[in-house]
N, C-alpha and C positions, 0 to 999 in steps of 0.2 A: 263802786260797782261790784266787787268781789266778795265785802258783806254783806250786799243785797243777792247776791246769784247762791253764797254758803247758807244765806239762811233761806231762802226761799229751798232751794234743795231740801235743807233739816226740815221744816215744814214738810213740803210734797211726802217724803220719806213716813212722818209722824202719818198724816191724811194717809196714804196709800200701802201704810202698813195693814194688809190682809195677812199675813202669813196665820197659820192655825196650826200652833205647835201640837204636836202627839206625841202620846208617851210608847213605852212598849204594850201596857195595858190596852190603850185604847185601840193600837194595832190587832192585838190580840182579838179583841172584839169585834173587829169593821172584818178582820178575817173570819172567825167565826158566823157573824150574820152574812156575810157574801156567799159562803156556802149555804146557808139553811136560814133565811130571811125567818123565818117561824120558829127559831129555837126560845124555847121560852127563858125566861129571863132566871130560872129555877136552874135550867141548866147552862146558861152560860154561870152562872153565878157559882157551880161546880167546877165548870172548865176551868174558870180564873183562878178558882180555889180562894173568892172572895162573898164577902157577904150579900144577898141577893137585893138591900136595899142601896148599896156604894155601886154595883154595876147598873142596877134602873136612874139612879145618879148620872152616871158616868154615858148611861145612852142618849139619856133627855138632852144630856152635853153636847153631844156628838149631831145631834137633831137640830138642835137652838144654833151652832157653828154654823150650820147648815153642810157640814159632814157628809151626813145621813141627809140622803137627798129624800127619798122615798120607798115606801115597800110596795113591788109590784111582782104579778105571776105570770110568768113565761108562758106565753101559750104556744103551741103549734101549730104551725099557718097551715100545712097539711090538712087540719081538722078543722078547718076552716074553707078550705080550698082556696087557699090562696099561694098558688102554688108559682106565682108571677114574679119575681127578685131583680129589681135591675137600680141600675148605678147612673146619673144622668147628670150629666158635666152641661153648664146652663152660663150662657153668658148674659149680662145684663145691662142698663143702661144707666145704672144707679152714680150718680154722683158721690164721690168718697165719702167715708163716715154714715152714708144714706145706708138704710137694712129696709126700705120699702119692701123690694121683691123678698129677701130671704122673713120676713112677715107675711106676708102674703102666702110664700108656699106652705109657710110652718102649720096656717089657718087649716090646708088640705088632708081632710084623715088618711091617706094611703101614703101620705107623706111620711115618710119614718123619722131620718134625720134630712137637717141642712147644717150644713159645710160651708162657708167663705173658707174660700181656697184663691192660694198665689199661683200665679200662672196664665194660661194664655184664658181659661174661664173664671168667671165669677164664684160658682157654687159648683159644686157636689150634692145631689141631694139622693138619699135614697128611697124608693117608692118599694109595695108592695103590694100585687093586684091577683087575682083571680087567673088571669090567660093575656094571650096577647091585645085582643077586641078589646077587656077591659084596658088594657094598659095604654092601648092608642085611644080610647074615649077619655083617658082621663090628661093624655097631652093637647088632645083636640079640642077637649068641654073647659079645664079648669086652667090649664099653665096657661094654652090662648089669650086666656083674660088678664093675663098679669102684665100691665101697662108696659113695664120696664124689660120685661123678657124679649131677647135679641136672636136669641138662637138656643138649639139644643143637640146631644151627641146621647145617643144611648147606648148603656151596654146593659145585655142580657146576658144574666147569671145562670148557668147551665147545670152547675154542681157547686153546694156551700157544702165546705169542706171542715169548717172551723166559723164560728159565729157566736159571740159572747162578748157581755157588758161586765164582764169580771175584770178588775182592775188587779196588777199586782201590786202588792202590801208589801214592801220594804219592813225587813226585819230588825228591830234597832238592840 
């Protein structure tokens, strides 16, 4: 029993090794584009003080790990009028391991994120609407629909003080 539990372990381990080593370079880099997703590859390849076809290398790397999730532009919801921010704690009916409902909400565009969270709710998810009319038409028109959905708690956001997908980059 115990060289079948050691190797079966070694196995899992081998299968379930994800980790995605980085060096200091490629730090360097994921820093550099997290501030300025548009630096061109001319000037990060000055930054590193490397040659500009070893850093277009070194990105496709970082892309293909799946690293580099995507390059997108911040808009402001202001300029949009979408000036509605709220945090909505959602309990569910989903049987364990089941993601039905948190599928379902991810389908809805004003949906920002979803969250499986521990505790006495299911999800966390955050929305982002126009006023408050929109924001109860869209708990009334589309959550309504979501078979599994048991309840809901909302909090409205009154002032965002700090709001960013900027991760920090450990320095090696």
């Amino acid at each position: 029993m115990f060289e079948f539990n050691s190797t079966f372990i070694y196995i899992y381990r081998i299968i379930n090794e994800t980790e995605i080593i980085l060096d200091k370079t490629d730090l360097h880099i994921l820093n550099l584009m997290q501030e300025n997703a548009r630096i061109s590859n001319a000037d990060l390849a000055r930054e590193l003080g490397m040659a500009p076809s070893g850093v277009l290398e070194r990105v496709k790397k970082l892309e293909q790990k799946g690293v580099i999730l995507q390059y997108t532009t911040r808009i402001n919801p202001d300029a949009l009028q979408q000036k509605m921010l709220a945090f909505i704690f959602m309990k569910a009916a989903d049987s364990p391991g089941c993601n039905d409902t948190a599928r379902e909400l991810a389908k809805i565009p004003e949906v920002q994120e979803v969250h499986h969270i521990a505790g006495d709710d299911c999800y966390l998810v955050k929305v982002r609407t126009y006023d408050s009319a929109t924001l109860m038409a869209l708990m009334r028109g589309k959550f309504s629909k979501i078979p599994n959905l048991l309840s809901t708690r909302t909090t409205i956001v009154l002032e965002t003080v700090k709001e960013q997908q900027q991760l920090v980059i450990p320095e090696k």
